[in-house]
SEKEDO-378974 format. One record per residue (C-alpha): x, y, z; residue in three letters. Coordinates in steps of 0.5 Angstrom, whole numbers, plus 500, padded with zeros to 3 digits. Layout:
N
XYZAla/...
REM end
This chain:
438
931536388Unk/927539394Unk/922544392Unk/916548395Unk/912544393Unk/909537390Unk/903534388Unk/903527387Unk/899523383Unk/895527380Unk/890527374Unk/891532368Unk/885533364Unk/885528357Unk/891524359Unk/891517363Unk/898517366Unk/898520373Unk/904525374Unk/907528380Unk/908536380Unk/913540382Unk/913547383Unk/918553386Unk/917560386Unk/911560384Unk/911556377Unk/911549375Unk/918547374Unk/917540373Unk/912535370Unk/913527370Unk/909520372Unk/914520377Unk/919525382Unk/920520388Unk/927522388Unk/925529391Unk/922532396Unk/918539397Unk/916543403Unk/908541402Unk/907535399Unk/900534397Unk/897527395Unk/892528390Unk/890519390Unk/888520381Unk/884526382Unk/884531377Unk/888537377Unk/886542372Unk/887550370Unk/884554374Unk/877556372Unk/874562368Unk/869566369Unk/869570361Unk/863574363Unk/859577370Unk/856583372Unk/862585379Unk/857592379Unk/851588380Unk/852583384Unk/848581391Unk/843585389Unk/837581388Unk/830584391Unk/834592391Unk/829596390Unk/824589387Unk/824582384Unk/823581377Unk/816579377Unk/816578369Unk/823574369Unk/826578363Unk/830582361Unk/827588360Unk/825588367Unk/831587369Unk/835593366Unk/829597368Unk/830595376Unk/837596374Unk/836602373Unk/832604380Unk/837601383Unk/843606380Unk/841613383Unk/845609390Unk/850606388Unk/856608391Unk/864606392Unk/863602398Unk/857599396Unk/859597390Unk/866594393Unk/862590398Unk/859586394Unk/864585389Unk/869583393Unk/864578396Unk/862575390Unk/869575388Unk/871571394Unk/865566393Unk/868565386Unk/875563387Unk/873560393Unk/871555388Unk/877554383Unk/876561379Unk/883565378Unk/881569371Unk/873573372Unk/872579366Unk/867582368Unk/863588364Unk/861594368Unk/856599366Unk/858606365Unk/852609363Unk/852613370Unk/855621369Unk/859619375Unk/861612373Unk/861611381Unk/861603379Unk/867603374Unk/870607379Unk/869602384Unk/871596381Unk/878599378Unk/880600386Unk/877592386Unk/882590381Unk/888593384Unk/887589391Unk/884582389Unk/891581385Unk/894576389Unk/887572389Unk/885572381Unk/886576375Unk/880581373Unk/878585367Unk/874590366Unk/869592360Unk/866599358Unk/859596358Unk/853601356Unk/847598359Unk/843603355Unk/846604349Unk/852608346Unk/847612342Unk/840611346Unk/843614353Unk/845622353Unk/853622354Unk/853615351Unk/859616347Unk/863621352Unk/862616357Unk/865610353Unk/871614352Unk/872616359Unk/871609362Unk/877607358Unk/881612359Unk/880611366Unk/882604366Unk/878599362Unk/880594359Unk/876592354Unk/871596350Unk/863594350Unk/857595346Unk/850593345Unk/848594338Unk/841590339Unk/838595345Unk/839601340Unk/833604339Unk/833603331Unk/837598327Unk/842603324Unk/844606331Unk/845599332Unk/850599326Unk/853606329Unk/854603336Unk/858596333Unk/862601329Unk/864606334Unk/865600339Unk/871599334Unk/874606333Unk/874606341Unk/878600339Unk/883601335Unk/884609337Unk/886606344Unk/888599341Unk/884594346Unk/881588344Unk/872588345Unk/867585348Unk/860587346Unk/853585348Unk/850582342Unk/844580340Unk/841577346Unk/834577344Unk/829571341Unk/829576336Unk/831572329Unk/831578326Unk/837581330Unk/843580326Unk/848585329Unk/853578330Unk/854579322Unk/856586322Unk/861584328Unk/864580325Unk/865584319Unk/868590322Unk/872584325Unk/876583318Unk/875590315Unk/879593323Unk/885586322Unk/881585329Unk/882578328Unk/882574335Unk/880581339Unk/873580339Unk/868577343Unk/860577341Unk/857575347Unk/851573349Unk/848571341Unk/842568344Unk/838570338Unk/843565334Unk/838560337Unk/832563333Unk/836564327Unk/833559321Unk/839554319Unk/840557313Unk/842563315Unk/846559322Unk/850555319Unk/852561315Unk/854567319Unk/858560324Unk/862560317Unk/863568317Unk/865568325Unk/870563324Unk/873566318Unk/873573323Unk/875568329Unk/870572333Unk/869569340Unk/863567343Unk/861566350Unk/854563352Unk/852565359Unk/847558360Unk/844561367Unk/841567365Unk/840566357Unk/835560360Unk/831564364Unk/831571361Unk/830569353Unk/823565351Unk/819569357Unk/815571350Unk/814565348Unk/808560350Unk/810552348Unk/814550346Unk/819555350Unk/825557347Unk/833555351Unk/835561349Unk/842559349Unk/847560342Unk/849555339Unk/855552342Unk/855546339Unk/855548334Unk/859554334Unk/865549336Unk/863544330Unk/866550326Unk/872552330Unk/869558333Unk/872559340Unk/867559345Unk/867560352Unk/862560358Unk/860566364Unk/857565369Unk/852573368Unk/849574374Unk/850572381Unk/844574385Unk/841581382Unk/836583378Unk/837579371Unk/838572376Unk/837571383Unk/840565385Unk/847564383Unk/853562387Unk/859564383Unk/861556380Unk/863556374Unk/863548374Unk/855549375Unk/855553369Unk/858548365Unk/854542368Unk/847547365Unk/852548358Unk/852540358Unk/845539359Unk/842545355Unk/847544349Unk/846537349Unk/853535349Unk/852529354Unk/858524349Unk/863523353Unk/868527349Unk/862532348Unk/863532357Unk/871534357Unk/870539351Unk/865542357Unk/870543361Unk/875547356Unk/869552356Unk/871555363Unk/878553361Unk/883552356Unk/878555350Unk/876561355Unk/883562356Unk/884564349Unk/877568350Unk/882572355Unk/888572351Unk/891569357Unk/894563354Unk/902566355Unk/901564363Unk/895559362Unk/896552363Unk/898546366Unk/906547363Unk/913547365Unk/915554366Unk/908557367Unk/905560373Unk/903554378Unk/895557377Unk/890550379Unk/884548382Unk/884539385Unk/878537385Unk/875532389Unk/874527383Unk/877523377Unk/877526371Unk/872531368Unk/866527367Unk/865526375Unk/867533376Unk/861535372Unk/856530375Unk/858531382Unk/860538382Unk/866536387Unk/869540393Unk/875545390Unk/880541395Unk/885546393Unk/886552390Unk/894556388Unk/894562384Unk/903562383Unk/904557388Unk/901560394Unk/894557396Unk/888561396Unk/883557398Unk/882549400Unk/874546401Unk/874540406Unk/868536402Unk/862534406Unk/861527408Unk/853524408Unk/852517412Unk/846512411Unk/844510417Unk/839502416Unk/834501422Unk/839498427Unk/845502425Unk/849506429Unk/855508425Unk/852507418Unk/855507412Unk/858512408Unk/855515401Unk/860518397Unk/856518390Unk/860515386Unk/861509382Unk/866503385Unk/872503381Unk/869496377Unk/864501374Unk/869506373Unk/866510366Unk/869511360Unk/870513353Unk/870505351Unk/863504355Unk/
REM end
């Protein structure tokens, strides 16, 4: 047979053969150790590196992107003071502002190897400038990644004047998910009000949520529950995600371990965003400082769907940032204190397969015969060395097509006498290859 394409030799995440893929018209026609029979019209020789699903942002700010020292930086590095710089920076927001940064970002993203970005836009504007923005956005960066857009009231659906009128018209201009933040509610009780008409929005327009929750050092913060709950009274099983849930990591255990049994009853989703919650949750503190991250580790121990977000890349809330979604697993690893070897493959299913269910995008997800031929090769062996190196993103396809390719960087060592020297790759020789049994 003779094809568009075929990758050969390459590594599947979890499995030790090697297989060839063969992709036409855009999607995997077939998967095996080996197609030697059959030519294509690329051949790309992947020598055992890991070919894996695209990578998942689950959840990032697209409006507030590349916009770190506008007006001023965060000298406090919290999170209120970032909402308020936010909040300066609003009144000049514009489309072609918006839409500058987010594609840019965008490009930084899929550049290395994120096809699928769920992005919250904040809609506590009259205008709704930024979701007006990011909707021309999603339209034009199909060919390269997948986009979705939440309803995001930054400062409330009952704290802002229109709150409520706003979520409204944002979904009925486009959006796909609907948004909340209970805990930045002034009292608890509109914080309830806002899980619920976060619901209504919901079922009325029958789309699936995505709401902040409980980003706090707060243990008395408890919105998570009642997500949850409204989770098993609507029948929205599987359609909600609480992200966020930094409080989780201040909750005594008593009361952990319940709500953990609660949210995998609801299959509420949970998604962690390891580079802000880190800096922006224990500034409150003294020593010891909180981490500030939900509990993933255990969260996944109970069956509850988790996934990773990157947040922010270089605005208010986190100055730095470059859009790796490997990055941010390689920060979950070491916050979460997932460092076995097969705590260091589930990693990765955070930006992939587990995020994937996050997005309900599993139809078209995966490394499967008859699915979209969507994948990223790393310059790396397997998972684990993708994650201790960070490796260049050789090549990256979205329906077959290459959206972007990295040439990985070569570092020489050069002893006194030497005038070549000798290459330093960083990696172990295959001798001292690492694996499950070491």
């Amino acid at each position: 047979m003779h094809y568009d394409l075929i990758v050969r030799h390459a590594r599947l995440h979890r499995k030790e053969t090697l297989v060839d893929l063969a992709v036409q018209d855009g999607r995997f026609v077939r998967i095996a150790p080996e197609l030697s029979a059959d030519t294509a019209a690329r051949e790309i020789e992947a020598a055992g590196r890991l070919v894996s699903p695209p990578f998942i942002d689950a959840h990032v700010h697209l409006d507030a992107v590349l916009t770190v020292g506008q007006p001023r930086y965060n000298s406090s590095g919290t999170l209120l003071e970032g909402i308020q710089i936010w909040s300066e920076r609003k009144p000049s927001l514009s489309r072609e502002d918006v839409k500058r940064r987010a594609l840019e970002a965008i490009r930084w993203e899929v550049a290395q190897g994120t096809l699928y970005i769920r992005s919250h836009v904040d809609v506590c504007d009259p205008s709704l400038t930024a979701l007006r923005a990011l909707l021309e956005v999603r339209e034009e960066v199909r060919d390269i990644c997948e986009l979705q857009l939440v309803a995001f009231p930054q400062d409330g659906i009952f704290s802002f004047p229109s709150g409520q009128e706003l979520m409204r018209r944002a979904l009925e201009l486009g959006c796909d998910l609907v948004g909340g933040i209970p805990h930045y509610e002034w009292t608890r009780d509109l914080g309830v009000e806002d899980v619920r008409y976060a619901f209504a929005l919901a079922r009325e327009f029958n789309r699936d949520i995505d709401c902040h929750c409980d980003e706090t050092d707060d243990p008395h913060s408890r919105f998570t529950e009642v997500m949850a709950a409204e989770t098993l009274s609507a029948g929205w099983q599987g359609r909600v995600t609480a992200s966020h849930c930094t409080a989780m990591h201040s909750y005594d255990n008593a009361y952990a371990f319940k709500l953990l049994r609660l949210l995998a009853r609801a299959r509420v989703n949970v998604i962690a965003n390891p580079f802000d919650n880190v800096v922006l949750q224990g500034r409150f503190d003294t020593y010891p400082k909180r981490r500030g991250l939900a509990r993933v580790k255990e969260l996944l121990e109970a069956g509850v769907t988790v996934a990773l977000g990157h947040d922010s890349i270089m605005d208010p809330w986190f100055p730095l940032g470059r859009g790796d979604m490997l990055a941010a697993a390689q920060l979950a690893l070491l916050l979460c204190h997932m460092s076995g070897y097969e705590e260091i493959n589930t990693v990765l299913d955070l930006i992939t397969t587990q995020a994937a269910r996050v997005l309900r995008i599993e139809d078209r997800y995966g490394i499967e015969e008859g699915k979209p031929a969507d994948f990223v090769l790393l310059d790396a062996p397997s998972a684990f060395e993708a994650l201790r190196l960070l490796p260049a993103r050789l090549h990256v396809f979205k329906g077959g097509r290459e959206v972007a390719a990295t040439t990985p960087a070569r570092s020489l060592l050069r002893r006194e006498g030497e005038t070549e020297g000798s290459e330093v790759t960083f990696r172990l020789p295959p001798a001292w290859s690492v694996s499950a049994e070491d």
